[in-house]
C-alpha positions in Angstrom: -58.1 78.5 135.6 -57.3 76.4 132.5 -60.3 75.8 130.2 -61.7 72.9 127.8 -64.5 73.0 125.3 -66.7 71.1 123.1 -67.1 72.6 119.5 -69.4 71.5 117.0 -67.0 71.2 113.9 -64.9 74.3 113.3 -62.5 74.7 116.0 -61.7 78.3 116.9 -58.2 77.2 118.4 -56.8 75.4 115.8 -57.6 74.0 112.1 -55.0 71.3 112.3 -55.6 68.2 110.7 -55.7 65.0 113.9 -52.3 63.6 111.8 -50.6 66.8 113.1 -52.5 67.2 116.4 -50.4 66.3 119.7 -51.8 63.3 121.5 -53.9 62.9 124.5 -52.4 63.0 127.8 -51.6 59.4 129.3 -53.6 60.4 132.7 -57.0 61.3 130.8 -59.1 60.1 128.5 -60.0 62.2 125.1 -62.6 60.6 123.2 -62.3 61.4 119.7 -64.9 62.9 117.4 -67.0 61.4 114.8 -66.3 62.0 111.1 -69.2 64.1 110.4 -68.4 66.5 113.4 -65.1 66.3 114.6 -65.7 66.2 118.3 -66.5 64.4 120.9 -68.9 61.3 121.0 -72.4 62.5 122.3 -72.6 58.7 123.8 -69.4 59.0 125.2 -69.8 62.2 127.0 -73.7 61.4 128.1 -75.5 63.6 130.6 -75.3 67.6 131.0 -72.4 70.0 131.6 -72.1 72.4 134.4 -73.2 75.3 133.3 -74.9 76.6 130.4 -73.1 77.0 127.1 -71.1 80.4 125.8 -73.6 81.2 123.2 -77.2 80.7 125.3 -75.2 82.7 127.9 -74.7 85.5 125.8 -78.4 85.4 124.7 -79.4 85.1 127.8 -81.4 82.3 127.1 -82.4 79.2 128.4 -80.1 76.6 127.6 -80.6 72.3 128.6 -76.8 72.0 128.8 -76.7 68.8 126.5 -73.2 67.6 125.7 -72.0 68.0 123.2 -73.9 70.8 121.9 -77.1 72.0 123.4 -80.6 71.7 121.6 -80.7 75.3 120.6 -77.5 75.8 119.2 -78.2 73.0 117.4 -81.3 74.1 116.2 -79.6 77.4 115.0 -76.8 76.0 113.3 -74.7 77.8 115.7 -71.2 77.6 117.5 -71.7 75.9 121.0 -69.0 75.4 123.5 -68.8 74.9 126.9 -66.4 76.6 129.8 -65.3 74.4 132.0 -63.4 74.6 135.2 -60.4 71.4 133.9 -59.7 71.3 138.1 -63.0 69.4 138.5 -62.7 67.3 135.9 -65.9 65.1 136.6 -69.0 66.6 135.8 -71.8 65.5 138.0 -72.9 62.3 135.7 -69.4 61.2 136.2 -68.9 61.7 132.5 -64.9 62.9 131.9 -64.9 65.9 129.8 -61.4 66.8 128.7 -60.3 67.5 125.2 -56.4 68.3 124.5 -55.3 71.6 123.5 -52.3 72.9 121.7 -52.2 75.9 124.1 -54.2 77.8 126.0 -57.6 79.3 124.7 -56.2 83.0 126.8 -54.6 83.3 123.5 -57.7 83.1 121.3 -59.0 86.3 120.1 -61.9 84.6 118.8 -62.8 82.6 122.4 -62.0 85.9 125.3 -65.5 86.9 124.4 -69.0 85.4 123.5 -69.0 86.6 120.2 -66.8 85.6 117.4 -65.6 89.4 117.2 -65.8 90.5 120.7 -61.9 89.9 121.8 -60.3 91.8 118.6 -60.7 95.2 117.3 -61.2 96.9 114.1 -57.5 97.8 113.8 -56.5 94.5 114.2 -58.5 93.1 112.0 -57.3 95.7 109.2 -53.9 94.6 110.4 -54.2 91.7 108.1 -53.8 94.3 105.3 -50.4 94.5 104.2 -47.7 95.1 101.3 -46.6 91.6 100.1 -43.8 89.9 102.0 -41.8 88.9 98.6 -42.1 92.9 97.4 -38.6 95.2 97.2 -40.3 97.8 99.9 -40.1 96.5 103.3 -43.8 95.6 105.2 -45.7 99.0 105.9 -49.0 100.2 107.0 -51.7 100.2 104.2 -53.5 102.6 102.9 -57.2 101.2 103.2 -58.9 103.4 101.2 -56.2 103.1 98.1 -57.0 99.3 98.5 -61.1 100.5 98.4 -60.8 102.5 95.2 -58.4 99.5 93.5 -61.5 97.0 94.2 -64.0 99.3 92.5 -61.6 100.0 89.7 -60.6 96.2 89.0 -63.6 93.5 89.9 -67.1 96.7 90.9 -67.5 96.5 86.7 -68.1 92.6 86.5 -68.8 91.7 90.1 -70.6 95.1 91.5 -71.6 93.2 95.4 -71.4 96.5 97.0 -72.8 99.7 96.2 -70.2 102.4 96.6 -72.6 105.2 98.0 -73.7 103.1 100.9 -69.9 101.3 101.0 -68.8 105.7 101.4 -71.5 105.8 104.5 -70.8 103.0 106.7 -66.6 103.8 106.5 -67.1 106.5 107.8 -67.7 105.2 111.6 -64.2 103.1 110.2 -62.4 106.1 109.2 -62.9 107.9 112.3 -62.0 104.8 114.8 -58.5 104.6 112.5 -57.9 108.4 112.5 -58.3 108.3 116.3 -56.3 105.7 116.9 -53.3 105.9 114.1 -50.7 105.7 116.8 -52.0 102.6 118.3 -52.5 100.4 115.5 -49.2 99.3 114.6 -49.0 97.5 118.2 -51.4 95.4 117.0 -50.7 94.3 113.9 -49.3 90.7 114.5 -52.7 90.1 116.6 -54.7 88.1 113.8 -52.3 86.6 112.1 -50.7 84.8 114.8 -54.2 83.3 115.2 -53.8 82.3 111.7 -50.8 81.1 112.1 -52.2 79.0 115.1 -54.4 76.9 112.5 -50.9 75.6 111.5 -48.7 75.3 113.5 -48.3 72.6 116.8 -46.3 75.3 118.9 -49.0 78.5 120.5 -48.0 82.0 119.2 -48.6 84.0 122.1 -50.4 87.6 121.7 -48.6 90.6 122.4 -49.0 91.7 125.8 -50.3 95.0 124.1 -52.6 93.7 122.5 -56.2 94.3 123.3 -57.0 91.4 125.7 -60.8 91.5 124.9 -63.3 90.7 128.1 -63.7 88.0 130.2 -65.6 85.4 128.6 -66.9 84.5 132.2 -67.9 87.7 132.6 -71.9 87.9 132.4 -71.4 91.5 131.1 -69.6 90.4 128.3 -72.3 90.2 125.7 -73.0 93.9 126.0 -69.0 95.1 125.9 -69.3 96.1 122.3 -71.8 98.8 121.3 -73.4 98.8 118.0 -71.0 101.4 116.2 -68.1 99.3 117.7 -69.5 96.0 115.6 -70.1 98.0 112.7 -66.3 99.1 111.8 -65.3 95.5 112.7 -67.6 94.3 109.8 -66.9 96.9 107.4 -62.5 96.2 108.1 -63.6 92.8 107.9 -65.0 93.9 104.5 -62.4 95.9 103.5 -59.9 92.7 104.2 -62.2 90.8 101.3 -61.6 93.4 99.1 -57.9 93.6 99.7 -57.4 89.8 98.8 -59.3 90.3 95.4 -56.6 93.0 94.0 -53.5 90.8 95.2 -51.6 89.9 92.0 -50.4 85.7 92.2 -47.3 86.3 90.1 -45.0 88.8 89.8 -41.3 89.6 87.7 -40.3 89.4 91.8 -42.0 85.5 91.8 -45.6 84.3 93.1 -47.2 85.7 95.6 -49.1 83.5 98.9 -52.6 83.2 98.2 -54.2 81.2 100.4 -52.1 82.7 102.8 -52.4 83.9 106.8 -54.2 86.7 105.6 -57.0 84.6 103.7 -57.0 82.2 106.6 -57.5 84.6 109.5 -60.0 86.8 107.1 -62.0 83.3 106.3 -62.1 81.6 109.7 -63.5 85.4 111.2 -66.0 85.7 108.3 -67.1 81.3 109.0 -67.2 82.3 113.3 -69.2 85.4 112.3 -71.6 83.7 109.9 -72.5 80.9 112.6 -73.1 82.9 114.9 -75.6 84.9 113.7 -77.3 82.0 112.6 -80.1 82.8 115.0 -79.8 86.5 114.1 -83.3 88.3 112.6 -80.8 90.8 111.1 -77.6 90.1 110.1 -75.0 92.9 108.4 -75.4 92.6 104.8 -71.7 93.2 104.7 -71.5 89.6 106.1 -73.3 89.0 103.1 -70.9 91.1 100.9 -67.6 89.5 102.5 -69.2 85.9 101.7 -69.4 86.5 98.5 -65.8 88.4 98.0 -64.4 85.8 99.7 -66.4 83.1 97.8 -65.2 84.7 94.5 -61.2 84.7 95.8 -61.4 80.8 96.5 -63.2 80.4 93.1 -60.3 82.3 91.3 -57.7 80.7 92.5 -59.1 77.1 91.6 -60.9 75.5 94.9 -64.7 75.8 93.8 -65.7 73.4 96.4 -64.5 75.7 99.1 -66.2 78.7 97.2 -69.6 76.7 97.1 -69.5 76.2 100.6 -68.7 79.8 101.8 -71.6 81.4 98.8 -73.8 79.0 101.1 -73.0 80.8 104.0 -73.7 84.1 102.3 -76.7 83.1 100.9 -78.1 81.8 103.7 -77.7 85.1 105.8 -79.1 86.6 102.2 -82.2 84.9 102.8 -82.6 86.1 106.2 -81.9 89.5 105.2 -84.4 89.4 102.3 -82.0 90.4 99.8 -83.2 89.7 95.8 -83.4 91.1 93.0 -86.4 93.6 91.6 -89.4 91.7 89.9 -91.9 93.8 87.7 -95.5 93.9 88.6 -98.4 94.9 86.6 -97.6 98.0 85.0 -94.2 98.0 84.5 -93.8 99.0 88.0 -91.0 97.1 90.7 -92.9 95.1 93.5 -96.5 96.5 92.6 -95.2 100.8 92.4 -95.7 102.0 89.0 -93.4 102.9 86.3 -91.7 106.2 85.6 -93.4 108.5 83.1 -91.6 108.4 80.1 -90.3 104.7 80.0 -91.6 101.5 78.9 -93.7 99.2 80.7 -90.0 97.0 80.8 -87.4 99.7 82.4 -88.3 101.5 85.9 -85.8 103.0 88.5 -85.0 100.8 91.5 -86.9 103.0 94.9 -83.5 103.1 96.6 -80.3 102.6 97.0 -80.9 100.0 99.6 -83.1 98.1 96.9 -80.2 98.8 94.2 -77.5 97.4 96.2 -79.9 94.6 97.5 -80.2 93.5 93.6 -76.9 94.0 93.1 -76.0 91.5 95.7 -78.3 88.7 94.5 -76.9 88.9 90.7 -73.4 89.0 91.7 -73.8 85.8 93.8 -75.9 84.0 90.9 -73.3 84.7 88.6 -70.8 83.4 90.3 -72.7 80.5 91.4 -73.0 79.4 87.7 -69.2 79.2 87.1 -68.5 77.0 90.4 -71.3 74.7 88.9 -68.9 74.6 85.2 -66.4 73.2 87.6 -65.8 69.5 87.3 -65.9 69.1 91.2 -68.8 70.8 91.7 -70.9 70.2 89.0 -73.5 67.7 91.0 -73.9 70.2 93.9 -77.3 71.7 93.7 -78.3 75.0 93.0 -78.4 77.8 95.9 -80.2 80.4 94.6 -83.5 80.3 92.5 -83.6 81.0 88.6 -84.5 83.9 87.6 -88.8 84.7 86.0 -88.8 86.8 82.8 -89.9 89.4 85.1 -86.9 89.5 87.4 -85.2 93.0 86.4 -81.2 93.1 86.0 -79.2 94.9 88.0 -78.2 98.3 87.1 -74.9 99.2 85.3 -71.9 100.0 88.1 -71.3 103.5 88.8 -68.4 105.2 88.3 -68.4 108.6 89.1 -66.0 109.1 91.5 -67.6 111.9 94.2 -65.8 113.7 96.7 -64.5 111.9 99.9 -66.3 112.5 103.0 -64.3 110.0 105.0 -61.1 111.9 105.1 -57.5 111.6 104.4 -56.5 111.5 100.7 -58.5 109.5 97.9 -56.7 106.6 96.9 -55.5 106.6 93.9 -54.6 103.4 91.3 -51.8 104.2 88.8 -52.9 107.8 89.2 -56.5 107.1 87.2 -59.2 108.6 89.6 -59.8 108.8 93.2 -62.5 108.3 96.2 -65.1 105.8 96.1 -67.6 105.7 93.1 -71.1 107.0 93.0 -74.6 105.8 91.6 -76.2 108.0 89.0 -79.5 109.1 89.1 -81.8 107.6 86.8 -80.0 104.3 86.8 -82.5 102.5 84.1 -83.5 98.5 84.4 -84.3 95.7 82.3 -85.9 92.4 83.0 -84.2 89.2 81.6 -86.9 89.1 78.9 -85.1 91.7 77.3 -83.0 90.1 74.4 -79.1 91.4 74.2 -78.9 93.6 71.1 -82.3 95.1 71.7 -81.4 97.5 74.0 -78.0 98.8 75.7 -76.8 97.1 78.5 -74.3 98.3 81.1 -71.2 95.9 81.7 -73.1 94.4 85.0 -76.3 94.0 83.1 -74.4 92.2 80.6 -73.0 89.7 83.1 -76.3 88.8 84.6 -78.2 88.6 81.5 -75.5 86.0 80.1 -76.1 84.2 83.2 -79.1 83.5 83.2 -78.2 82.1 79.2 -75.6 80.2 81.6 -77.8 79.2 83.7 -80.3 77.7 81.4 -77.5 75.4 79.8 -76.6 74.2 83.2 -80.0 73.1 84.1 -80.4 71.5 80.7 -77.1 69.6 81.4 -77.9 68.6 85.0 -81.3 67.2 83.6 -80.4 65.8 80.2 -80.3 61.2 80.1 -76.3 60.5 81.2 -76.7 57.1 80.3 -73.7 56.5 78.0 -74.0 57.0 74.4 -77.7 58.6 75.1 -78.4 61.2 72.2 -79.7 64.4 73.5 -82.0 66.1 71.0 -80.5 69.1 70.2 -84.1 70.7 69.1 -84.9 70.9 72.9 -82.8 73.7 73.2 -82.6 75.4 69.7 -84.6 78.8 71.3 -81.5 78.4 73.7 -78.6 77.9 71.2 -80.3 80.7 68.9 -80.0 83.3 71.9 -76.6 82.1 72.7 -75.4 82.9 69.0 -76.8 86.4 68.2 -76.2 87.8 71.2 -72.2 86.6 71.0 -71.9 88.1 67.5 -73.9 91.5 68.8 -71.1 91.5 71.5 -68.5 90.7 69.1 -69.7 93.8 67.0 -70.4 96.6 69.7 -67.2 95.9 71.8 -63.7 97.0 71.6 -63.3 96.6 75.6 -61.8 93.2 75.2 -60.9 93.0 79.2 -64.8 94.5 80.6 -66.4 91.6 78.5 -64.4 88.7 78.4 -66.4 87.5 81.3 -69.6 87.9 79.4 -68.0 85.7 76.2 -67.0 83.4 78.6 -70.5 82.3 80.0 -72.0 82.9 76.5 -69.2 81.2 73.7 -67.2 79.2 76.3 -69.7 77.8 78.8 -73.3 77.6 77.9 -72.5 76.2 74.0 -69.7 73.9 75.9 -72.1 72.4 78.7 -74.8 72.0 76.2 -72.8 70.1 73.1 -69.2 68.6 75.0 -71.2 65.5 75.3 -71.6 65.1 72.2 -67.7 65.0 71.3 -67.1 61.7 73.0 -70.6 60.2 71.6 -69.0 60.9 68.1 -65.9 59.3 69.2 -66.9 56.3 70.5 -69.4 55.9 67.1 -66.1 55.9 65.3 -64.5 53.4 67.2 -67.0 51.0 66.5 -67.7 51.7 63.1 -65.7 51.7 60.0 -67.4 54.7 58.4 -65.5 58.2 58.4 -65.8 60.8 60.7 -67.2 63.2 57.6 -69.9 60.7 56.9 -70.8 59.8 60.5 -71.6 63.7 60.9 -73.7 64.0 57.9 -76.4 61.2 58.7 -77.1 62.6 62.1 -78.5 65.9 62.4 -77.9 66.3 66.2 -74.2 66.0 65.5 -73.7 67.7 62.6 -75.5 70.8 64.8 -73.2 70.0 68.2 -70.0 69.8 66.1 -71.1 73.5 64.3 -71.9 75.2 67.6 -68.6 74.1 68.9 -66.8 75.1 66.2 -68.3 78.4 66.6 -67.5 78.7 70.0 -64.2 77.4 69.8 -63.6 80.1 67.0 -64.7 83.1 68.3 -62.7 82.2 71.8 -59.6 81.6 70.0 -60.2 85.4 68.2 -60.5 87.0 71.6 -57.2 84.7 72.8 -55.3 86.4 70.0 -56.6 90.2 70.8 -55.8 89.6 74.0 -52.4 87.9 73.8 -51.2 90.6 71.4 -52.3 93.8 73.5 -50.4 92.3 76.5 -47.5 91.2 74.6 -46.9 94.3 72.8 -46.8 96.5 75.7 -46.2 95.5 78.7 -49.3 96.2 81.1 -50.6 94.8 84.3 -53.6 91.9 84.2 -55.3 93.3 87.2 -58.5 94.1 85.3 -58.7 90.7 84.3 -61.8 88.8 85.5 -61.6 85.2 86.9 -64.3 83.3 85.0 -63.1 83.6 81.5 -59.4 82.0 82.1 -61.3 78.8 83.1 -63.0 78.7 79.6 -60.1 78.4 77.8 -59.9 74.9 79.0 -62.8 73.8 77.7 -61.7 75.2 74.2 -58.5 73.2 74.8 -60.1 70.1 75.6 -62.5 70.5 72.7 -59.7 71.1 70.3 -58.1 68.1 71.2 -60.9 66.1 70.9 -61.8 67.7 67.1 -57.6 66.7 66.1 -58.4 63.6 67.7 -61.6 62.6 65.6 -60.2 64.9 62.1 -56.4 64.1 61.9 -56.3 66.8 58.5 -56.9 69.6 61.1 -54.6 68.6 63.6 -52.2 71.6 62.2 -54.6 74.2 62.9 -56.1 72.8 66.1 -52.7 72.7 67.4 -52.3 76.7 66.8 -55.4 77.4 68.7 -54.2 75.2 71.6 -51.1 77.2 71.4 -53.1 80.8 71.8 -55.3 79.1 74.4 -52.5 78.2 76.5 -50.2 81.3 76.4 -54.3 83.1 77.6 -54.2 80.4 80.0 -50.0 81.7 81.4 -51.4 85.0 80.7 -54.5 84.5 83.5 -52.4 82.4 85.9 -50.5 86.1 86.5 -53.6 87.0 88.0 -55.6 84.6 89.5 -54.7 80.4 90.2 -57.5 79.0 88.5 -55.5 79.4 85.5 -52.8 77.4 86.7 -55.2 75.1 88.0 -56.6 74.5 84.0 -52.9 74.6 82.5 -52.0 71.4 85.6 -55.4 69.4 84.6 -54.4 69.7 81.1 -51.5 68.3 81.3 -52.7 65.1 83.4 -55.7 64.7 81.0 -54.3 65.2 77.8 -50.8 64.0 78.8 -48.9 67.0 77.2 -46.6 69.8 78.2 -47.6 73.1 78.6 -43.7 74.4 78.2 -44.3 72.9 74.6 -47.2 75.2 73.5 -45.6 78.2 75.6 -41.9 78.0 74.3 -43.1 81.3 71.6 -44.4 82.9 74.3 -43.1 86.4 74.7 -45.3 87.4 77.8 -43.5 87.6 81.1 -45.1 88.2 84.4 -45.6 92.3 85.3 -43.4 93.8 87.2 -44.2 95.0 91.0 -44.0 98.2 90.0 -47.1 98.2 87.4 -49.5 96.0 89.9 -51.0 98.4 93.0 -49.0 99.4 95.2 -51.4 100.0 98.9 -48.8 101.3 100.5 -49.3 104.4 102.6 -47.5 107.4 101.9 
């Protein structure tokens, strides 16, 4: 029996574009989709289909059979597609229901069942794990846990979405599935990303015969195939395959690496599948939750903030359904109305549990994240997902780091031979609120991240807020509390670090972005007051006092970005080491600085020596982060349109050279 179906947008068969999409067959009729959806005309198709849709079937639920998606799926933002017999091509309205597809849906893992992960296993999907193709050692099974330990060691100190102690607990069901079934896996390791490479490519990639075939999707027993243990291990490799894409290196000495590659594809279109349909869900996994935003922070990094925005939606819509948000203090110091702990102030308690520490956790590291895509130009107009934070909203607590001993098995991975296993909370993790000013008390690397976010934050509101009207002077003494914050704490950081790499994402949402986004706008107002009058730039910043203020704040900024540029280009280019640690957000400041360097040689000509230095440093930071993540490259491309310039120019000095293979993590199992 040869199938067709309906979808409602995201096509589990193929992501091809209609340019590349085979045409219809002369004897039938395909109606093509609207623009918004992507389908089939609802007017078109009229009346009711044959049988009730996959998803309602699955629920066992009643469902009114409306083409092209029913009313409840609908409703529930979910998946909705129809089986039906192609042999019988008239459904009993008349109505011809055919859609053309590249190949069969037999071949769809994603389609043999009712559920998005009912026709693949856990194996498979950790399948997608694997050395790079481009590296001197040929393909080879990975060592998931090596790639677990690398995660917590390179992005857990800035972007902590999973707690490592409940991370340790549900592997386990993982671990044991894999060790059971170590002789078996390597059948089915071409199972997923054929399917990606089906999103493509015009020509079907059949499965292996081998492969899992997954059950019946007309089966009715289909819904109940998987038990609950089953799911789990699919989530948490599902999980572990987010992880995995946010240690990849993009350049190496042996050339750049695929980034938004097969792997990413496959790992994203089973995360979006997943996500819809558990739309209807009560409880959702929160590692669904997790992989959105690991995923979200991979697209952000390597320059597409608009895709990020839309998969941190996801997340944070199953976030919402699970609850999850940070602690607030009540009355009495306590966290949702339980009292403090003897012996602290009425500001830092200890989270209950580790359920509500990793629940924090969560929330921060997706608000923080969510404040760089809104610094991108493409996504600066989107609206906020998440909420801002009270002055009684409590920070998350600082990463752990104590490795403890594996209880999953095997051997602890280990990264360049510095520690091993999984990390593990402390007891007596202490919290502060966001009341709490930076220099006032010691913050953990985390804490530092969300408190500067919320600074972030503030600017961005400000800036979303603020007249646009052209030439419209915003008053600078609106947001002097704001800019005075902003200052101290950057020199307090300035003076208590010597960790360059663990905070350079904290200087860039405090000297980068939230001075930049507040005072940019004032750059081009001085600019155009100089075109249309004769005065000079030195006299046009002394009569106004909002100017005068802007242009000091940026030179402040500018300064103390250029100092950390500088540290940083001089550690890396005196001995050679790898950029792994490096964290995404703070290579996309250093075009701002750029810009606003331009834009200063631009308005004073007598400092176009020096501001052409800085650019210089900025750029070779800017080569130095496109090693590591393509946002970089992204910033260095822009530049060049915007300011018509070569980047070769300012990087012909440059004596750093992309790391060798060698130095980056190798996953390999041994």
């Amino acid at each position: 029996m040869q199938t067709t179906q309906v979808s409602n947008g995201l096509s589990p068969v193929s992501e091809m574009t209609p340019e590349s999409s085979p045409g219809p067959s002369p004897k039938r009729s395909c109606f093509q989709g609207s623009p918004a959806y992507g389908t089939i005309e609802a007017a078109a198709l009229g009346g009711l289909a044959a049988r009730a849709c996959e998803k309602c079937r699955a629920s066992k639920r009643k469902c009114d059979k409306k083409l092209p998606f029913c009313d409840r799926c609908k409703r529930l933002n979910a998946k909705c597609h129809y089986i039906h017999d192609i042999s019988n091509n008239l459904i009993p309205q008349g109505a011809q229901l055919v859609i053309y597809q590249p190949h069969s849906l037999v071949h769809d893992v994603l389609l043999r069942g009712a559920e998005p992960l009912e026709g693949i296993t856990a194996p498979q999907i950790l399948s997608l794990i694997s050395s790079p193709s481009n590296a001197a050692v040929p393909a080879a099974a990975v060592d998931w846990r090596a790639v677990a330990a690398a995660y917590f060691q390179c992005i857990h100190s800035w972007y902590a979405v999973i707690h490592p102690t409940l991370f340790e607990q549900r592997v386990t069901g993982l671990a044991a599935l894999i060790d059971g079934t170590a002789t078996t896996t390597t059948t089915t390791t071409t199972t997923i990303t054929t399917t990606a490479a089906a999103a493509t490519n015009t020509t079907a990639i059949d499965t292996p015969q081998h492969a899992n075939p997954g059950p019946d999707p007309n089966s009715s027993s289909s819904s109940s195939s998987s038990s609950s243990a089953d799911r789990q291990a699919k989530i948490a490799a599902l999980l572990l395959v987010a992880m995995y894409l946010l240690t990849r290196m993009r350049v190496t000495e042996s050339g750049a690496q695929p980034i938004f590659d097969p792997t990413y594809r496959a790992a994203k279109r089973l995360l979006s599948s997943v996500l819809l349909a558990c739309a209807g869900d009560p409880a959702p996994e929160i590692e669904l939750v997790q992989c959105g935003a690991l995923v979200a922070l991979y697209e952000y990094g390597h320059g597409d903030a608009v895709t990020a925005y839309g998969t941190l939606s996801q997340a944070v819509v199953a976030a919402r359904v699970l609850g999850i948000k940070p602690g607030q203090l009540a009355d009495g110091g306590g966290v949702g109305g339980v009292g403090g702990v003897g012996g602290l102030g009425g500001d830092d308690v200890v989270m209950t549990s580790v359920e509500e520490e990793q629940s924090g956790c969560l929330w921060w590291g997706m608000f923080i994240l969510e404040q760089f895509i809104h610094q991108d130009e493409s996504a600066r107009d989107f609206p906020f997902l998440l909420e801002s934070p009270t002055r009684n909203t409590l920070l998350p607590e600082t990463p752990p780091t104590t490795p403890p001993p594996s209880s999953t098995g095997g051997h602890n991975g280990n990264v360049n031979g510095a520690g091993s296993g999984f990390p593990m909370s402390p007891s007596g993790t202490r919290h502060l609120s966001t009341n709490i000013i930076i220099g006032t008390e010691k913050f953990g690397g985390f804490q530092l991240s969300a408190k500067t976010a919320c600074l972030f934050h503030r600017a961005l509101r400000i800036d979303k807020e603020r007249d646009a009207r052209p030439g419209k002077m915003p008053l600078v003494s609106t947001y002097a509390d704001l800019d005075r914050e902003i200052r101290e704490s950057t020199l307090t950081l300035l003076g208590e670090t010597l960790d360059w790499e663990a905070m350079l994402d904290c200087f860039a949402m405090l000297v980068s972005s939230a001075l930049f986004t507040l005072y940019m706008p004032y750059l081009a107002i001085l600019e155009n007051s100089l075109h249309l009058s004769s005065a000079s730039p030195a006299s046009l910043v002394a009569s106004s006092q909002e100017i005068s203020t802007a242009l000091a704040a940026l030179r402040f900024a500018c300064k103390m970005s250029t100092d950390i540029s500088c540290k940083l280009n001089a550690n890396f280019g005196s001995t050679p080491r790898s950029p792994i640690y490096l964290c995404a957000p703070a290579g996309a400041t250093c075009y701002l600085v750029i810009q606003a360097y331009a834009a200063i040689r631009r308005i004073f000509p007598e400092e176009s020596g020096e501001c052409e230095s800085n650019i210089e440093e900025k750029f070779e930071s800017l080569r130095l982060f496109s090693f590591r993540w393509g946002i970089a490259e992204k910033m260095m491309s822009q530049l060049e349109k915007k300011l018509n310039v070569d980047r070769n120019v300012y990087l012909q000095n440059s004596q750093l050279m992309p790391p060798p293979q060698s130095m980056c993590f190798d996953f390999t199992r041994r």
